[in-house]
Structures are given as structure tokens and as C-alpha cells.
C-alpha positions as CSV (number, residue, x, y, z in Angstrom):
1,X,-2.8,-0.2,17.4
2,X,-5.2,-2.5,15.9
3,X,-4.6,-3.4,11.9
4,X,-7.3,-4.5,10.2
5,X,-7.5,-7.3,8.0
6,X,-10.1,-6.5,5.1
7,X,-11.7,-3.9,6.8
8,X,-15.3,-2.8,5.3
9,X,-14.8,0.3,3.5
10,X,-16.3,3.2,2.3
11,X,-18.5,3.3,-0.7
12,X,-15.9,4.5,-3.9
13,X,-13.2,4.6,-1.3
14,X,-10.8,3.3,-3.8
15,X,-11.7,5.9,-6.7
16,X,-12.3,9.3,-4.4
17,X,-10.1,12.0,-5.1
18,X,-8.6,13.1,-1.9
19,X,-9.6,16.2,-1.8
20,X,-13.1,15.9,-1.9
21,X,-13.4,12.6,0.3
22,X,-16.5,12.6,2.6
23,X,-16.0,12.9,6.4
24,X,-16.7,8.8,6.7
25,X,-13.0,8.3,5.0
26,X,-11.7,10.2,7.7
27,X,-10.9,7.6,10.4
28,X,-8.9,5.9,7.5
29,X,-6.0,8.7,6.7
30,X,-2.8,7.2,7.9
31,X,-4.4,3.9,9.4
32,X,-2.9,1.3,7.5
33,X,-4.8,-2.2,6.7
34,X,-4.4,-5.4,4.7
35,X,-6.4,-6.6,2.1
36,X,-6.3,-10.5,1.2
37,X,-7.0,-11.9,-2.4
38,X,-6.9,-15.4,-3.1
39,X,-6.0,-17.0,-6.6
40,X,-10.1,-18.3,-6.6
41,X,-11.0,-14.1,-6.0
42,X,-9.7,-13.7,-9.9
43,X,-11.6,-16.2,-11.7
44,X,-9.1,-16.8,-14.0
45,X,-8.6,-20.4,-16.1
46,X,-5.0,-19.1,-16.9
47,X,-2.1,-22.3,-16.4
48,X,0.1,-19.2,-16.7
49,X,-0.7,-16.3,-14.6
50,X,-2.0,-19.0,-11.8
51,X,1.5,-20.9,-11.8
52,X,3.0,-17.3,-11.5
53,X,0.5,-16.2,-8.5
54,X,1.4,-19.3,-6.4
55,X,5.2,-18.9,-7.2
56,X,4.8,-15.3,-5.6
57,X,1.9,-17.0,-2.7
58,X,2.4,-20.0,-2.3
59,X,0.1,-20.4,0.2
60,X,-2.2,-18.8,-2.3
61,X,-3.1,-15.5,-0.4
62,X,-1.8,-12.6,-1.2
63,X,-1.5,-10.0,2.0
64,X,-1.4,-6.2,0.9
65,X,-0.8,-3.8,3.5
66,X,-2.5,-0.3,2.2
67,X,-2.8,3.0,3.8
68,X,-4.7,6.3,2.8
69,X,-1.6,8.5,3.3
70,X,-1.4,10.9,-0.2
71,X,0.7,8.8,-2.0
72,X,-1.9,8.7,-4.9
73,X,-4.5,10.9,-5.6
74,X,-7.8,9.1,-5.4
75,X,-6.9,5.8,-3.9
76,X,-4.4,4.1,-0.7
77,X,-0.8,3.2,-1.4
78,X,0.3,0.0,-1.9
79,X,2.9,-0.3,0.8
80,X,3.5,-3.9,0.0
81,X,2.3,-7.7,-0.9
82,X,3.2,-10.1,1.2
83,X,3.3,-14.5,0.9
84,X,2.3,-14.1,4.9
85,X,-0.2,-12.4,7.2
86,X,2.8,-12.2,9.5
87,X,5.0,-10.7,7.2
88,X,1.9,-8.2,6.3
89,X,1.4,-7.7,9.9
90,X,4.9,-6.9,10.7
91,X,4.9,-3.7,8.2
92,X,1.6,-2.9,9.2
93,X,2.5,-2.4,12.8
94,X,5.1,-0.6,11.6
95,X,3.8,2.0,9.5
96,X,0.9,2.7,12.0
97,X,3.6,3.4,14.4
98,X,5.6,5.7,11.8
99,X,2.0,7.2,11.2
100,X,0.6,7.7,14.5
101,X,1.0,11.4,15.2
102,X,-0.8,12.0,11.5
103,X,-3.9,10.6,12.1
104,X,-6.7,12.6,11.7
105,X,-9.5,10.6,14.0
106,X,-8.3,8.9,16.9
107,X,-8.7,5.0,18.1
């Protein structure tokens, strides 16, 4: 199973309610996928919150693995942030392997 790493999604993907997604979110129930932000991606002049981002990432990416799976209404679950795409890759596998008989469009 192939994760994706910041995958192009759908338009309002991350502010549909689930039950009245469109049949191009589809392929994404129970695929999870990571999402990278970088401490440049917030624009933010803050000593503060910036010392406290590279404390958590020190390389200064952040690797979320999400998945459209339910566990909120109208957007994916955070299933974790990660300091490494290796680490994020790891759960990723994982979960896609947990999630593999839910899927609702096939690879």
C-alpha cells in the first residue's frame, strides 16, 4: 500500500460533513496520508511559539499522518505528528494495514 505524502485533495475536503461528501472523497475513506508543515508554512515572527515548534521538530517538519475514517465529523483524524517521515511512515503503513478491508475504492 502506497501512503501518500501531501497528497492533492479534494476541494473543502477538510470542512465536508461526512455525510454529504461527494463521490471524489471516496477513494480517501480509510486511506491514511501525511501532511508536512514547516515552521516557514506559519509565517509567524513569534521567538516563542518557533523555539517551541523546533523543540517538538527539530528538524523543522512536522509529519501528520491523517485518515478519513469517522473520527470527526467533517474533517480526517489526526492519528499523530511525528519529528520524522519515518516515524510518520511507520504508523501510516500501519493503519492502512489495520484499515484495508474498510476501504471503500480500491488501489
Amino acid at each position: 500500500m502506497e501512503i501518500e505524502i501531501d497528497p492533492k485533495l479534494p476541494e473543502r475536503f477538510e470542512h465536508t460533513d461526512n455525510t454529504k461528501r461527494p463521490l471524489s472523497h471516496l477513494r480517501w475513506w480509510y486511506r491514511p496520508f501525511i501532511q508536512t508543515a514547516t515552521w516557514e508554512s506559519w509565517n509567524s515572527d513569534d521567538e516563542e511559539r518557533r523555539a517551541g515548534w523546533f523543540a517538538a521538530w527539530p528538524s523543522g517538519t512536522r509529519y501528520a499522518v491523517r485518515c478519513l475514517d469517522g473520527g470527526a465529523w467533517d474533517r480526517t483524524t489526526n492519528r499523530g505528528m511525528f519529528g520524522s517521515l519515518e516515524e510518520a511512515m511507520a504508523v501510516a503503513t500501519a493503519l492502512a494495514e489495520k484499515l484495508k478491508d474498510y476501504r471503500i475504492i480500491e488501489d
